[in-house]
N, C-alpha and C positions, 0 to 999 in steps of 0.2 A: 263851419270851420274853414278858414281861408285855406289856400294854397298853398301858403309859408310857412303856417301852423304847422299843417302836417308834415312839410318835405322838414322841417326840424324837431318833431315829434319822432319822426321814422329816423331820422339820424342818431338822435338819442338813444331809440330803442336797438337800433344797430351797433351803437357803442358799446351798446351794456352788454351784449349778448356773447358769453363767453363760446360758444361754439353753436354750430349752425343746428337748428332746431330737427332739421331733418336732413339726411344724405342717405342717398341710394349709391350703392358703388357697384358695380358692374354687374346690375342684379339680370338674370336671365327666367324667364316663366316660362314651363313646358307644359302642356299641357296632354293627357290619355286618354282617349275615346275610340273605341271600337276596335282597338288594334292600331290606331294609327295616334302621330304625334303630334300637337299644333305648337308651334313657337311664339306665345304671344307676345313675350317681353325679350329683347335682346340685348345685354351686355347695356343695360342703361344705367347714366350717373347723372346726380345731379344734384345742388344743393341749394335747400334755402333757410336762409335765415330770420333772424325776430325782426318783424318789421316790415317784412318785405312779402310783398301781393306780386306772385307771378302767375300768366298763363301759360297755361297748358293747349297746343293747337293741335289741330292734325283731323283725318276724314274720320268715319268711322273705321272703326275694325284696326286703324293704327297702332291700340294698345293705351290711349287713355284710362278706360275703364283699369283694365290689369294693373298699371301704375298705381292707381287711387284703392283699390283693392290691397295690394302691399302694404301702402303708407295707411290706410285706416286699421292697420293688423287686423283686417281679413282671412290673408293669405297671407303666404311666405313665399320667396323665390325659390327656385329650383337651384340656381347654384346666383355666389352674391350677398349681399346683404342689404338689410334695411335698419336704419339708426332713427329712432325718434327719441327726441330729448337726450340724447346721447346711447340711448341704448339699445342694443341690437334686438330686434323682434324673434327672430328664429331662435335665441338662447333662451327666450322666458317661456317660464310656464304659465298655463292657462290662468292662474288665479293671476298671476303678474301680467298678462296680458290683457286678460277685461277689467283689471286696474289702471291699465295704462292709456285704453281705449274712454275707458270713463271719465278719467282725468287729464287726459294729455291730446284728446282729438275730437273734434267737432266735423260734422258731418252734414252738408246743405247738399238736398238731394234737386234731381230737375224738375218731378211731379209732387215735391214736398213731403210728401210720407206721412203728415199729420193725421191721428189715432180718430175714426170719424166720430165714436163713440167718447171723446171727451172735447172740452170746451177749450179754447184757446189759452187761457192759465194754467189747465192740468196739462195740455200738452206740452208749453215753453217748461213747467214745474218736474217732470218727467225726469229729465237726466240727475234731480239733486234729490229727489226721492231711490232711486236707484241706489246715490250714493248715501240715503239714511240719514238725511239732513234734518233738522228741525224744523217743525212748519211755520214757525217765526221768521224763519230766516229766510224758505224756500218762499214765505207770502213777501218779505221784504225784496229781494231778488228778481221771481217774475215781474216786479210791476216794474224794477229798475229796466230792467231787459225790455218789454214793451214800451217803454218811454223811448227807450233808445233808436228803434222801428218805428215809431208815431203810430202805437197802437194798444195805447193805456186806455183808448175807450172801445177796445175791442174784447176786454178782459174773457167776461164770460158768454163769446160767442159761439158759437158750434161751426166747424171748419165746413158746412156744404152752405154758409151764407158767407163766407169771405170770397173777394173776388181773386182772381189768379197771386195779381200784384200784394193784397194783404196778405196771402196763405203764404207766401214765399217770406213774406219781412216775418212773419210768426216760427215759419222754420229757422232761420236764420237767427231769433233770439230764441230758441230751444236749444242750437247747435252750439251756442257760446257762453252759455250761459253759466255754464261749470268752469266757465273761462280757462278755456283748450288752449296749449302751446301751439297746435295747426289746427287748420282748417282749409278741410277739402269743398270744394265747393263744385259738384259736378252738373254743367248746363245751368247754373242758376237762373240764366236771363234768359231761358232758350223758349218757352211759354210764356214771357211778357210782352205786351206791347212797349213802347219806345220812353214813356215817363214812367211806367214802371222798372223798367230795365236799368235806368241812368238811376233810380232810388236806391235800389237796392248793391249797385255798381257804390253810390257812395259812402253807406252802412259799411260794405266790407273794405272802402279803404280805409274808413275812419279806425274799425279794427284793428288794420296793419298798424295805424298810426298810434294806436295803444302799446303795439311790441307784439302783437300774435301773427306768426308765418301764413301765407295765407296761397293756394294753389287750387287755380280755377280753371276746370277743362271747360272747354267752349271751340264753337265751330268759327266761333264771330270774332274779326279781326276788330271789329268796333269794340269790342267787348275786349280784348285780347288789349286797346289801345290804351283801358283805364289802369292798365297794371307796369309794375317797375319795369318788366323785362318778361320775355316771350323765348318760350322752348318748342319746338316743333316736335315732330312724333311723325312717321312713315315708315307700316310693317313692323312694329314693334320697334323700331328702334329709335333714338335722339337723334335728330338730324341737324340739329341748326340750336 
């Protein structure tokens, strides 16, 4: 897909989008161990919208993880809010909550997470079994989704003969394939070599370019350069 395509695919998708898919407003994370306090989130805001692929920078221990823990309804902050699809996480209850994680957020982790005991269609088939889906539909579905990663001829492979670069395109069509309003994408490229890393870099812009909010911690400014726009993070807090 050209360039053009997309930057007018994402505009579309930004038109249509009546409010920002996710906002964090002044969320603060404390955290209690042993008697003492740790501050890991400070007073952070931040929004993104449908269409839009931002990174997320900053060293470790900055408070990335804590962010993407909030926003995947994880956790909750300690004082603050978090808004997915407009609604606030700390107000729902748990069955409204792993409803809302099941249908409204996708998750690409940086060591893949793939189940070693099933094959690469039951693991991408996972999140729509979860949701009780027909096997018609869930069989029609994953092979869409593996098309989409260039990995329809991996169907029924077992994840310890995929190499780094396939395991990650197979997370990746697990993670979206409930077709999530965000996706968190934590280090995705951080285990690739360099043509796998730019692969899987353009799988999740093509995403954005569909209309799904897309927020990618990375330590890598290369990786930080394929997205709309770049939030820093130092000590817990948004700096830039």
């Amino acid at each position: 897909m050209s360039g053009s395509v997309l930057r007018n695919r994402q505009a579309m998708a930004r038109a249509a989008a009546e409010y920002d898919l996710v906002r964090v407003d002044r969320a603060t994370k404390i955290y209690c161990s042993g008697g003492q306090t740790v501050q890991a989130l400070a007073d952070a805001s931040l929004e993104i919208r449908a269409g839009e692929i931002v990174a997320l920078i900053g060293p470790s221990g900055c408070g990335k993880t804590t962010l993407l823990k909030l926003l995947g309804c994880i956790d909750f902050p300690t004082t603050g809010q978090v808004l997915i699809n407009g609604r606030t996480t700390s107000r729902l209850s748990d069955d409204q909550l792993t409803r809302l994680r099941r249908e409204s957020v996708g998750i690409v982790f940086q060591f893949f997470n793939l189940v070693s005991g099933l094959n690469v269609s039951e693991n991408v088939g996972l999140p729509l079994v979860l949701q009780r889906k027909g096997r018609d539909e869930i069989f029609a579905r994953v092979g869409a989704a593996l098309e989409s990663v260039s990995m329809g001829h991996k169907t029924y492979a077992m994840p310890s003969y995929l190499s780094g670069g396939e395991a990650q395109r197979v997370a990746i069509a697990r993670a979206v394939i409930h077709r999530p309003a965000i996706v968190l994408a934590d280090e995705p490229t951080g285990n690739l070599d360099s043509g796998n890393a730019e692969a899987v870099l353009r799988i999740l812009r093509d995403l954005a370019a569909e209309g799904q909010a897309i927020l990618l911690a990375t330590h890598s400014l290369e990786t930080a350069a394929w997205c709309d726009r770049t939030i820093s993070m130092r000590d817990g807090r948004i700096v830039a």
